[in-house]
N, C-alpha and C positions, 0 to 999 in steps of 0.2 A: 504494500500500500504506500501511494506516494503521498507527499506532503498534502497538496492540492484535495486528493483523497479525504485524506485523515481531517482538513481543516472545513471540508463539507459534514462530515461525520458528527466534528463536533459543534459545526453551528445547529446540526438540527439537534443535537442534544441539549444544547443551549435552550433553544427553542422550546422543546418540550418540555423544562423543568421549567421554567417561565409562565408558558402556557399551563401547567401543572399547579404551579402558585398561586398567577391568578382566580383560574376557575377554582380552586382550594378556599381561599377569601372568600370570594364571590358565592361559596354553596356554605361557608358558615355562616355569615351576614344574615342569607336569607332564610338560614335554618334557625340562628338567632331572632333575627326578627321579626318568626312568625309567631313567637311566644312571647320573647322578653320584649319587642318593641310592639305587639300586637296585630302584626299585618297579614295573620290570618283572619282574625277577629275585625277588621278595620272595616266601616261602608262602606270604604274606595274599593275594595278588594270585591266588593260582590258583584258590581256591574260587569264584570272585567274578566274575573276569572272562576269567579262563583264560590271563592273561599274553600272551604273546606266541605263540600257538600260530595261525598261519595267517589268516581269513578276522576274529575277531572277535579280542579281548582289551583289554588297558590300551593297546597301539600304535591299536586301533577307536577309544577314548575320545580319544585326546588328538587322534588324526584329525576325528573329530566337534567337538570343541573347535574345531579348528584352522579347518572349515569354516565355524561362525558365527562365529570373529573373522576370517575372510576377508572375510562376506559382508557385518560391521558397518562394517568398515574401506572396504570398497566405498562403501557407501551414504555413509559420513561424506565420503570424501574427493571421490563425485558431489557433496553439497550444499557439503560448503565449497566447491568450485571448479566452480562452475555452467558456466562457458563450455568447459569441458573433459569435460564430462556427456554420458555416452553413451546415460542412459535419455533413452525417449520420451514421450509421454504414457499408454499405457498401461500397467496395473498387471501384466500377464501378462509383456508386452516385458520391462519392468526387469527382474521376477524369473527370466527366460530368458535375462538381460545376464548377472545376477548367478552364477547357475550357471554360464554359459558363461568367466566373469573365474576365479571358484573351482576350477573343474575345471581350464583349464588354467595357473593358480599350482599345483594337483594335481599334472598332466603333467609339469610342471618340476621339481617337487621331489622325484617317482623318478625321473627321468632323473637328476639331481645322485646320488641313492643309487644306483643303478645304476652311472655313472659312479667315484663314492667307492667304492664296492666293489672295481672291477677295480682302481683303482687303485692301492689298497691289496695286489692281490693280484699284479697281472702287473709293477709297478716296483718297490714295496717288497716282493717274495714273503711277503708274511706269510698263514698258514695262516688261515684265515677260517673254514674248512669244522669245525673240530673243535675245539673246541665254536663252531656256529656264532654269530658272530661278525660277521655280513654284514645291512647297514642293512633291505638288501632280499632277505628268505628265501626267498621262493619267487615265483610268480607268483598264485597266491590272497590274499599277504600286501599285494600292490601292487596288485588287483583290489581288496581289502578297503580300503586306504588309501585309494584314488580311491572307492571305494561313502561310502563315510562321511565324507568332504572334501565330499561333495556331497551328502548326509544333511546336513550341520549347514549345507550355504548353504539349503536348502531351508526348515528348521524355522527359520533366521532370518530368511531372505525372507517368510514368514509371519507371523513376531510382529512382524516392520517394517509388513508393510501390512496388520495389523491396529492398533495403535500408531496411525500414520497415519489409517488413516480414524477411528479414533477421537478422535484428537483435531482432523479436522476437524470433526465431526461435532457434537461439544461444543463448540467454536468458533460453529460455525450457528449452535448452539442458543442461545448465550448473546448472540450479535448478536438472533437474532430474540426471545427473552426481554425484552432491554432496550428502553424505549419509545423513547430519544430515537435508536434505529436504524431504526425504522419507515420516518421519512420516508426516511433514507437507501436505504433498503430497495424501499420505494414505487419513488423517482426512479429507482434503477438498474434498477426492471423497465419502464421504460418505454422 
């Protein structure tokens, strides 16, 4: 691997830990502030996104959220730690790793609300039911959660291998633009 190589490699890693950070902020904020600032709870929120009512609303958004900084954080922590990488060569596999890694970080995290709910209800008896009060509402609510944890690995597994081929792509291009890669170019199809 040449330098040029190596100095592509590591701007998309740059890249993805960045992207990674960002969208990390960005899905606690809005995980914060659907409780402690209220913006589940808010009138603005109902025109808009329907709040908290069953299959879609602000809990849909921050689940969506949740599943492209799952899917970023995948892909960042396959290339930092190559030997520990469960993609294969193909582009279809990864992005069937990638859903399969997001859906069940999904799984685990209504079972944790599942769990926090009775707990709250059958040790500490607090009333949940009125006004509910309960992480996980119904069973459409957790249907919805899991729909849209894997809606946002899905639309991020996309703009990753698109991302990627493109900037192999423009990589090619710019070896094969330049003259003095010719010959390199030449010799390695021989």
């Amino acid at each position: 691997m040449d330098t040029k190589e190596k100095a592509v490699i590591d701007h998309r890693d740059d890249r993805l830990q960045i992207a990674f950070s960002v969208l990390f902020a960005v899905f606690i904020l809005m995980s914060l502030g659907s409780k402690t600032f209220g913006w589940m709870r808010d009138a603005t929120c109902l025109p808009y996104l329907g709040c908290n009512v069953g299959f879609f609303g602000y809990d849909a958004l921050v689940h969506f959220v949740g599943g492209i900084t799952l899917a970023v954080c995948v892909v960042w922590l396959m290339r930092r730690h190559p030997k520990a990488s469960l993609f294969q060569g193909k582009l279809w596999k990864n992005i069937l790793m990638i859903l399969a890694l997001v859906a069940l970080i999904g799984v685990c995290w209504e079972c944790l609300e599942f769990a926090f709910d009775h707990v709250r209800m059958d040790i500490f008896h607090m009333n949940l039911v009125s006004p509910n009060q309960m992480a996980q509402v119904s069973n459409s609510d957790t249907m919805g959660d899991l729909t849209f944890d894997i809606l946002g690995a899905l639309v991020a597994s996309f703009f990753l291998a698109i991302s990627d081929c493109l900037l192999e792509c423009s990589h090619r291009c710019s070896n094969d633009s330049d003259p003095s890669s010719e010959n390199t170019n030449a010799t390695s199809r021989r």
